[in-house]
SETIDREN-212100 format. One record per residue (C-alpha): residue in three letters; x, y, z. Coordinates in nm, 2 decimals. Example, Ala and Ser with C-alpha at 12.3 -4.5 7.8 and 13.67 -1.06 7.14 Angstrom:
BEGIN
+---------+--------+--------+--------+
| residuo |      x |      y |      z |
+---------+--------+--------+--------+
|     ALA |   1.23 |  -0.45 |   0.78 |
|     SER |   1.37 |  -0.11 |   0.71 |
+---------+--------+--------+--------+
//
This chain:
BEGIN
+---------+--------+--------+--------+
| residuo |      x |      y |      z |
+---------+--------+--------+--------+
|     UNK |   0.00 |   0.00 |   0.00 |
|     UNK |   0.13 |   0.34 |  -0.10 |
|     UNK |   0.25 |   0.56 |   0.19 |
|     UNK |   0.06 |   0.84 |   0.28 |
|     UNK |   0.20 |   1.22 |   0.14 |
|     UNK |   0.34 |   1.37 |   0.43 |
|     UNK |   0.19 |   1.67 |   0.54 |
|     UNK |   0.28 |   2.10 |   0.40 |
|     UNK |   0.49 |   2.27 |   0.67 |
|     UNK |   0.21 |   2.56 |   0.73 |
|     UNK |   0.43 |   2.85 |   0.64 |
|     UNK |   0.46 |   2.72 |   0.27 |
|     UNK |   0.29 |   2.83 |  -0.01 |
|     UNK |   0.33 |   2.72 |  -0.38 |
|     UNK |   0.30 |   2.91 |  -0.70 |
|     UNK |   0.42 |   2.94 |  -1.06 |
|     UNK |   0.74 |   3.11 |  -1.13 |
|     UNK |   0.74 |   3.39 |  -1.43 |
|     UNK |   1.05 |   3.62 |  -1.57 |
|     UNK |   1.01 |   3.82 |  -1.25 |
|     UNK |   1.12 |   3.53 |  -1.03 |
|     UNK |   1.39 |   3.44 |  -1.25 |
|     UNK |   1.71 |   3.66 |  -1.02 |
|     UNK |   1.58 |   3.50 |  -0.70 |
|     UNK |   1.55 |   3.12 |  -0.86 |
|     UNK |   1.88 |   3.14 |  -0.98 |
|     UNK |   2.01 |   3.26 |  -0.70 |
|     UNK |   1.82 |   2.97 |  -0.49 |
|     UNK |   1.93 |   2.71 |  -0.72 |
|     UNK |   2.33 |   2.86 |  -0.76 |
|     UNK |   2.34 |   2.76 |  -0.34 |
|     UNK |   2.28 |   2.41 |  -0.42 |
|     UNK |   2.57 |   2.40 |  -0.65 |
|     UNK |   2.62 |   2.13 |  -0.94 |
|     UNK |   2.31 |   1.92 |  -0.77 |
|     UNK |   2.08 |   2.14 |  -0.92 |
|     UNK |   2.24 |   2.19 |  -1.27 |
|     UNK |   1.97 |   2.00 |  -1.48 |
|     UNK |   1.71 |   2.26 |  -1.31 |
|     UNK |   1.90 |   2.55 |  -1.29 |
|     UNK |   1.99 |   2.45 |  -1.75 |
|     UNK |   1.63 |   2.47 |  -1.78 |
|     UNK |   1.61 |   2.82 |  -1.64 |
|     UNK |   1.94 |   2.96 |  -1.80 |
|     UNK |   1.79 |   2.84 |  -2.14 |
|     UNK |   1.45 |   3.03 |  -2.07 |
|     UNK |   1.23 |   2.80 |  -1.92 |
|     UNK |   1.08 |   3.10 |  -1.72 |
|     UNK |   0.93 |   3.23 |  -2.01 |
|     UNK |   0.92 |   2.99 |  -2.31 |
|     UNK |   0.66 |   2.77 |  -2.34 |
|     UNK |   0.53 |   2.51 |  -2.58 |
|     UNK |   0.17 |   2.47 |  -2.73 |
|     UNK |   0.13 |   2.22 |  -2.41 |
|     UNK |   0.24 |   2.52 |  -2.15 |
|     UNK |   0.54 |   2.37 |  -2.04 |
|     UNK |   0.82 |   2.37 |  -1.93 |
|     UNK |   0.67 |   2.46 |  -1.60 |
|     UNK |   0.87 |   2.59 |  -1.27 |
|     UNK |   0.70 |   2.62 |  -0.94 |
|     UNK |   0.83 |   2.76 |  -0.62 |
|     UNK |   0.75 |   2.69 |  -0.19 |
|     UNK |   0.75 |   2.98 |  -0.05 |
|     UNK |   0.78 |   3.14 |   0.31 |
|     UNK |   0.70 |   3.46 |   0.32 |
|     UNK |   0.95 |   3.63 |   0.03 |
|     UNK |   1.23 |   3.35 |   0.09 |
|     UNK |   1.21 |   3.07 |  -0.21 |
|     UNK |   1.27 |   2.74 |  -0.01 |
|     UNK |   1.20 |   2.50 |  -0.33 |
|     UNK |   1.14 |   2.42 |  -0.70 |
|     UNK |   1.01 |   2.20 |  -0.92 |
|     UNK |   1.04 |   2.19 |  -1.28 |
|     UNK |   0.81 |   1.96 |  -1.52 |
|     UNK |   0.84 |   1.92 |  -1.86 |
|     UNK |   1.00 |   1.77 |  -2.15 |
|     UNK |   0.74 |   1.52 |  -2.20 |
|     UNK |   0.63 |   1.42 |  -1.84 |
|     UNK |   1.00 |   1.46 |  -1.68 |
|     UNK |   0.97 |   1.61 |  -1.30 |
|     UNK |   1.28 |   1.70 |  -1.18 |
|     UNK |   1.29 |   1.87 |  -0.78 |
|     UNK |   1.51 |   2.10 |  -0.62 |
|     UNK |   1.51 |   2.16 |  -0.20 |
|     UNK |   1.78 |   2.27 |   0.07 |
|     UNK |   1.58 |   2.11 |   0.35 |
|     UNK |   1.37 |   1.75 |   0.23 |
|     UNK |   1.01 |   1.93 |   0.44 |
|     UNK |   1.01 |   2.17 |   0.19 |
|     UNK |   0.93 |   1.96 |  -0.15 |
|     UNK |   0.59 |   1.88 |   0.05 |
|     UNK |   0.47 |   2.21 |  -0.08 |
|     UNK |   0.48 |   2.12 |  -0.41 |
|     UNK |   0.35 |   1.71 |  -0.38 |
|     UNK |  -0.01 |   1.87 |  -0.48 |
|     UNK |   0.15 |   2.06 |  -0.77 |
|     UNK |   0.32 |   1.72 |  -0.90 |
|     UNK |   0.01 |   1.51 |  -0.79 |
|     UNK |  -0.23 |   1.74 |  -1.04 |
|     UNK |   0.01 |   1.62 |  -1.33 |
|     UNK |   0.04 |   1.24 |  -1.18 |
|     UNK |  -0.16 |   1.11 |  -1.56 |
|     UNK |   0.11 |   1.27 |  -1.75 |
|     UNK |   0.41 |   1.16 |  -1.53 |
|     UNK |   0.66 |   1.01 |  -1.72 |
|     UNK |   0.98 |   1.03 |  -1.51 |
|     UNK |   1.05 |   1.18 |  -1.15 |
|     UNK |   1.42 |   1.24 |  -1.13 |
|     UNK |   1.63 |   1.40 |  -0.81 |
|     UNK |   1.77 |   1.39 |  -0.48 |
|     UNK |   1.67 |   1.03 |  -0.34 |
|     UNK |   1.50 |   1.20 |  -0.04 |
|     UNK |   1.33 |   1.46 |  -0.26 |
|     UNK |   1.19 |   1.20 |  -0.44 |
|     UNK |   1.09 |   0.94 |  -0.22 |
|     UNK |   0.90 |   1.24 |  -0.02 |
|     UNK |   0.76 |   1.34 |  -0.35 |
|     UNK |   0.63 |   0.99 |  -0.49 |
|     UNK |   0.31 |   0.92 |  -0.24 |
|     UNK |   0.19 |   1.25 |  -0.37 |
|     UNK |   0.16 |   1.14 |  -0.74 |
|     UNK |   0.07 |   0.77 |  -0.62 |
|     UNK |  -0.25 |   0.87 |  -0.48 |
|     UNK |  -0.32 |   1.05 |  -0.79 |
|     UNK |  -0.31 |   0.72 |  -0.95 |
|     UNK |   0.09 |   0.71 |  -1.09 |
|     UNK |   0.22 |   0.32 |  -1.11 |
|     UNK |   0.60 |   0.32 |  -1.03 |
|     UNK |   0.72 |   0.14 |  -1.34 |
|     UNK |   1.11 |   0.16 |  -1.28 |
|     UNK |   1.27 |   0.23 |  -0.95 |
|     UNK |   1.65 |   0.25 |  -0.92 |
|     UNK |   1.85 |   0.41 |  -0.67 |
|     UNK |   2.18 |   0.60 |  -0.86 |
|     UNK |   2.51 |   0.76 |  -0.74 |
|     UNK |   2.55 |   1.11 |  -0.82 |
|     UNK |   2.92 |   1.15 |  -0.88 |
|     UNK |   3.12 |   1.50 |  -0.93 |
|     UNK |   3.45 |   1.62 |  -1.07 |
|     UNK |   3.63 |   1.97 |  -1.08 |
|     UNK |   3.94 |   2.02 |  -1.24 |
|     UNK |   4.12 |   1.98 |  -0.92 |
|     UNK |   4.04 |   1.62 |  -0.93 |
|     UNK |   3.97 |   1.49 |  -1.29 |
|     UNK |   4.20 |   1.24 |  -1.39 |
|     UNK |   4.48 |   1.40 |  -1.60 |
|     UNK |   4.59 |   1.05 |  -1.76 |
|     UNK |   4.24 |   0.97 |  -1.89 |
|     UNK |   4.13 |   1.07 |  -2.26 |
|     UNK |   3.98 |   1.05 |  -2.59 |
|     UNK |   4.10 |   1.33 |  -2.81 |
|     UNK |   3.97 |   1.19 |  -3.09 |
|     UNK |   3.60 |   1.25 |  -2.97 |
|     UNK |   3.38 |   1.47 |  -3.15 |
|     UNK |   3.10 |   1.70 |  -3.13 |
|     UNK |   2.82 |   1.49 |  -3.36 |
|     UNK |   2.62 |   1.64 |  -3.67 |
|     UNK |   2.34 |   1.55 |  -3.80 |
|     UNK |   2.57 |   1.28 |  -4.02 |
|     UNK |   2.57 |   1.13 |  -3.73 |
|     UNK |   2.19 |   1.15 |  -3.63 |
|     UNK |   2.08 |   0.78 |  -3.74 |
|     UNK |   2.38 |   0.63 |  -3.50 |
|     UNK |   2.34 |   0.83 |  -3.26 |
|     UNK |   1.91 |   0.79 |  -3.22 |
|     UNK |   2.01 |   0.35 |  -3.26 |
|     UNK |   2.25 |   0.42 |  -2.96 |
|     UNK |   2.09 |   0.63 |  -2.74 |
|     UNK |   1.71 |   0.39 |  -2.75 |
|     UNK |   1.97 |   0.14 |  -2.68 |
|     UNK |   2.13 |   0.33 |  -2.39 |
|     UNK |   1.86 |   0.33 |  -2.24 |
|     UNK |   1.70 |   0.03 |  -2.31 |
|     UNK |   1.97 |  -0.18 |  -2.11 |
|     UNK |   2.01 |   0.12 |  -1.79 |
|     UNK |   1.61 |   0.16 |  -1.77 |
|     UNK |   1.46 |  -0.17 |  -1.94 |
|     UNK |   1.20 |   0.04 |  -2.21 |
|     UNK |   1.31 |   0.14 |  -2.57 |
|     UNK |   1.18 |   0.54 |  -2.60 |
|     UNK |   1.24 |   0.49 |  -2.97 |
|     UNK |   0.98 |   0.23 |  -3.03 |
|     UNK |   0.75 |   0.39 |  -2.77 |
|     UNK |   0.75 |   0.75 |  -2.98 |
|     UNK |   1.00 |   0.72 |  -3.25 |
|     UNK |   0.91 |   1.10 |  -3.38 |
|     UNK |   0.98 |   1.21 |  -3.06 |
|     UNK |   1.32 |   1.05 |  -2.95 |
|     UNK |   1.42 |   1.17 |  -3.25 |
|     UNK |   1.37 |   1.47 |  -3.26 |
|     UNK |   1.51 |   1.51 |  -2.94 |
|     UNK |   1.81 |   1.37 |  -3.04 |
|     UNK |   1.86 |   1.62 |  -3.35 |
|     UNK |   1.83 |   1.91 |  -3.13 |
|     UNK |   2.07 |   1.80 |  -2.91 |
|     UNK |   2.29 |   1.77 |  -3.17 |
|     UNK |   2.21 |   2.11 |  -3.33 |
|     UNK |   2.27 |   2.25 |  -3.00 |
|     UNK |   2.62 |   2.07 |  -2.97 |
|     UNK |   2.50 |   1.91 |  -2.65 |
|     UNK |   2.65 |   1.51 |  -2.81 |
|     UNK |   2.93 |   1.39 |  -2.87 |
|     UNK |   3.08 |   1.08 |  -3.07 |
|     UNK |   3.37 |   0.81 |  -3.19 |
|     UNK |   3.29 |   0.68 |  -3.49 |
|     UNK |   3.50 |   0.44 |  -3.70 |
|     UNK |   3.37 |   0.40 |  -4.05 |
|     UNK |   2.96 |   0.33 |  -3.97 |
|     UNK |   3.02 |   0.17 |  -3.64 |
|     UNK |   2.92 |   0.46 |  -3.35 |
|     UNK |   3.21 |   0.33 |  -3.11 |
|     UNK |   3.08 |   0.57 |  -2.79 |
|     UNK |   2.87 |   0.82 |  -2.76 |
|     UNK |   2.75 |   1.07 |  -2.46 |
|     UNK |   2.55 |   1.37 |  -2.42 |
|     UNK |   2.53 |   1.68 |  -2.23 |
|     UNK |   2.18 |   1.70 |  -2.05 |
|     UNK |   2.23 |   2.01 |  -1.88 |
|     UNK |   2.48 |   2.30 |  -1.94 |
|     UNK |   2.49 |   2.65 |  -1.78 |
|     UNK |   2.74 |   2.85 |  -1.54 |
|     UNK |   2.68 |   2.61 |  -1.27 |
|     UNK |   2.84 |   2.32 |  -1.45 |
|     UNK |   2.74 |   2.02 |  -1.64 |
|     UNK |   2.59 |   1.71 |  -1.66 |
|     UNK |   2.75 |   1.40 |  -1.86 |
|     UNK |   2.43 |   1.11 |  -1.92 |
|     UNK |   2.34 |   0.86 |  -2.24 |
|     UNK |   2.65 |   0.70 |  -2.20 |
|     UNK |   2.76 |   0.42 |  -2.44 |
|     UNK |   3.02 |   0.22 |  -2.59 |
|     UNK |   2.96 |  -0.02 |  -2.88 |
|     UNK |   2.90 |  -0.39 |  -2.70 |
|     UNK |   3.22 |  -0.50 |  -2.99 |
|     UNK |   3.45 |  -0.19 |  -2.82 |
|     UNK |   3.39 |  -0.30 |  -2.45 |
|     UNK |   3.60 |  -0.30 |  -2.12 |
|     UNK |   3.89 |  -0.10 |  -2.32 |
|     UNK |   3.81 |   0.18 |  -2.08 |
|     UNK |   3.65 |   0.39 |  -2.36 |
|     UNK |   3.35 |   0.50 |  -2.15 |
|     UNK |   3.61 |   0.63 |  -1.84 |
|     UNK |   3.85 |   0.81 |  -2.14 |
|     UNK |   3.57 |   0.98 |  -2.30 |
|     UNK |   3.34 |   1.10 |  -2.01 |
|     UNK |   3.67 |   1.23 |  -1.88 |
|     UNK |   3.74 |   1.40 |  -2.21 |
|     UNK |   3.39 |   1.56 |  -2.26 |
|     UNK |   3.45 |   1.68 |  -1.87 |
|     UNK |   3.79 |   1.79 |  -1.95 |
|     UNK |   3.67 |   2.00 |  -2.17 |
|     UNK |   3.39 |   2.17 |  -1.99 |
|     UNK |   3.60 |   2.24 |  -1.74 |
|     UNK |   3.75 |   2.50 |  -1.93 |
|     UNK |   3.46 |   2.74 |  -1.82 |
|     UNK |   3.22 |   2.57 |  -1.62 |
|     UNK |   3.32 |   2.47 |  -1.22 |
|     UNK |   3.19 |   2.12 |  -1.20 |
|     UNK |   3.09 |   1.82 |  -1.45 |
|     UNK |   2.88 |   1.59 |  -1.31 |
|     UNK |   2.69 |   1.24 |  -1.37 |
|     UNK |   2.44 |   0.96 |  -1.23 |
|     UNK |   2.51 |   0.55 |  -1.19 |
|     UNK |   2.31 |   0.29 |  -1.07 |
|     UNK |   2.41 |   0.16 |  -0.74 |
|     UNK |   2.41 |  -0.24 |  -0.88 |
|     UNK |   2.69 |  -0.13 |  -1.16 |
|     UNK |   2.97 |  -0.18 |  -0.93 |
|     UNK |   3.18 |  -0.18 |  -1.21 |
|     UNK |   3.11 |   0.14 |  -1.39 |
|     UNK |   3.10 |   0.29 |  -1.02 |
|     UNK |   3.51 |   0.23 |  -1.05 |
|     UNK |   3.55 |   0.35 |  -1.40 |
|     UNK |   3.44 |   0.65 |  -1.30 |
|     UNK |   3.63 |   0.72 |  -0.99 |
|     UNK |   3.95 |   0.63 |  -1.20 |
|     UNK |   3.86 |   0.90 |  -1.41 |
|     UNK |   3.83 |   1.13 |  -1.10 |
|     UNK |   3.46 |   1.14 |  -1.02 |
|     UNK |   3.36 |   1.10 |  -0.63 |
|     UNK |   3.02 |   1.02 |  -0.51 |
|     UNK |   2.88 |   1.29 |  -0.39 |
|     UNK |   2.51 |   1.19 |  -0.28 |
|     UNK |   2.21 |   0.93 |  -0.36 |
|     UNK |   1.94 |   1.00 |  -0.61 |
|     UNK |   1.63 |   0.85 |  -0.74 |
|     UNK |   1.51 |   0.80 |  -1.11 |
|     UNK |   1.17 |   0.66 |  -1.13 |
|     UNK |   0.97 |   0.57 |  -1.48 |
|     UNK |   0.57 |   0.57 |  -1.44 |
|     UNK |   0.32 |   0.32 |  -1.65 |
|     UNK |   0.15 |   0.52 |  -1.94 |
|     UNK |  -0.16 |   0.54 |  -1.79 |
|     UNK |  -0.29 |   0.45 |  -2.20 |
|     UNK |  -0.13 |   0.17 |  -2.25 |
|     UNK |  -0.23 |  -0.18 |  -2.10 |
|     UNK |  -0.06 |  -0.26 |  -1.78 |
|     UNK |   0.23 |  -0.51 |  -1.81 |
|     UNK |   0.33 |  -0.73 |  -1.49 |
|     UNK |   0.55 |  -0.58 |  -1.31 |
|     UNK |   0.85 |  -0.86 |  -1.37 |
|     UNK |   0.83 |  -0.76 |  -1.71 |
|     UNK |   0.89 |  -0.39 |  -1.63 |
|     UNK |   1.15 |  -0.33 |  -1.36 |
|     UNK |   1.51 |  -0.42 |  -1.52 |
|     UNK |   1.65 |  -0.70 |  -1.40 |
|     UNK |   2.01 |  -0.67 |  -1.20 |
|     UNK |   2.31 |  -0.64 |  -1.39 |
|     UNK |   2.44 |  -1.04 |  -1.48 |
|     UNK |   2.79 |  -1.07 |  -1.31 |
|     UNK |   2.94 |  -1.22 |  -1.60 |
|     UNK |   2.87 |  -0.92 |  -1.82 |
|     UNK |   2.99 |  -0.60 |  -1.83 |
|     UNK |   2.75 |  -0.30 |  -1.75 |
|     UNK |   2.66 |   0.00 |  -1.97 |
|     UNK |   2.84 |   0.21 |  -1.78 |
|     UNK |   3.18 |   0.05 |  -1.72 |
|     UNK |   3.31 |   0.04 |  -2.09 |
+---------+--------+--------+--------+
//
């Protein structure tokens, strides 16, 4: 049985952010540091004040009195992503999430921000169809491995675009156990061309093999975040995932403070690829996929990825 949503701290109140807000967000958001850089990418790239035909991307803020104390952002297709200093504060904004619990396609954040979100938007009627507990790891340039890279990586083009689309459904098919291609195919791809117009992926190609491939999901002053991660199955534990995340971060680093990225927990492997490479865990988060409340409901064996085999080699740890 679903736990109960715990109850709003009285002195909170919730409401949209506009423009106006936007000094005082960032601000809010620039004291969490490189935790909140995938919110804080959406508001440097005008998520404030651009909207789609659907309304979104939305940002809503707790508030005490004048002081900001937490923010949510939804959008991109169903994705909720929270931001908090104190866990009691996301409460504020369960009803917000719960009112868009039949359009919830991913809740992503801060494992305690999440798990205090979730009751909210399963009393609305959200089925939890992937649950996985990840390690948020961080490097700077103090600590980014200096032996590690992969100069020969490359920003993608759309010459790339069919390559890239194949590996990123199958990214994600073997870290989250769905394929978003065959699930919207216009979609996924047209996300994937504008993150390669906007020179958020990059690539090693040789000939029409895609050897590895990553992408930057967020980007703005506060730093970066490296996900999609993935070497060809043929290219393997050669270390190519450790040389080119550190060479995509080596490379940020030139103006941003802090590159960071998520693991699973069970990928003990890729867990120490990383920290060769100079990343450190730096806290515990959540990602958690919902049913489509239109399609027909699968068993739930069928849905939750099963634990990484320990003969193989996980996505991560190539």
């Amino acid at each position: 049985m679903a736990a109960h949503p715990a109850p709003t701290p009285d002195d909170l109140v919730s409401r949209p952010l506009g423009p106006k807000d936007g000094p005082a967000t960032w601000r809010f958001l620039e004291a969490g540091g490189i935790r909140n850089v995938f919110v804080a990418s959406q508001l440097w790239r005008g998520a404030l004040s651009q909207k789609s035909a659907d309304g979104t991307p939305e940002l809503w803020g707790a508030y005490a009195g004048e002081e900001l104390r937490a923010v949510l952002f939804y959008g991109q297709g169903g994705l909720a992503v929270p931001a908090a200093h104190h866990v009691d504060d996301i409460t504020a904004l369960g009803p917000v999430l719960a009112r868009r619990a039949e359009r919830l396609r991913a809740l992503i954040g801060s494992l305690e921000l999440v798990d205090t979100l979730l009751p909210f938007v399963e009393a609305a009627g959200a089925r939890t169809r992937v649950r996985v507990r990840e390690l948020f790891m961080e490097v700077d340039a103090a600590t980014l491995d200096a032996a590690s890279s992969l100069p020969e990586l490359r920003l993608a083009t759309l010459d790339d675009l069919d390559l890239v689309t194949r590996a990123a459904s199958r990214a994600h098919l073997e870290e989250m156990g769905d394929d978003p291609f065959a699930r919207n195919p216009e979609a996924f791809l047209g996300r994937v061309a504008r993150m390669i117009l906007e020179e958020r992926v990059y690539v090693l190609r040789d000939d029409d093999t895609l050897v590895f491939k990553a992408e930057l999901s967020a980007l703005c002053p506060l730093g970066a975040q490296i996900s999609g991660v993935y070497t060809d199955p043929a290219h393997r534990n050669r270390g190519i995932a450790r040389r080119g995340t550190v060479e995509i971060a080596r490379r940020v680093l030139e103006t941003a403070p802090a590159v960071c990225l998520f693991v699973r927990e069970d990928n003990p492997p890729a867990l120490r690829a990383y920290e060769r490479g100079g990343f450190h865990h730096a806290s515990d988060y959540r990602t958690l996929f919902f049913e489509d409340p239109s399609l027909p409901r699968r068993p739930r064996a069928e849905t939750r990825p099963a634990p990484w085999p320990p003969s193989e080699s996980p996505r991560g740890a190539r």
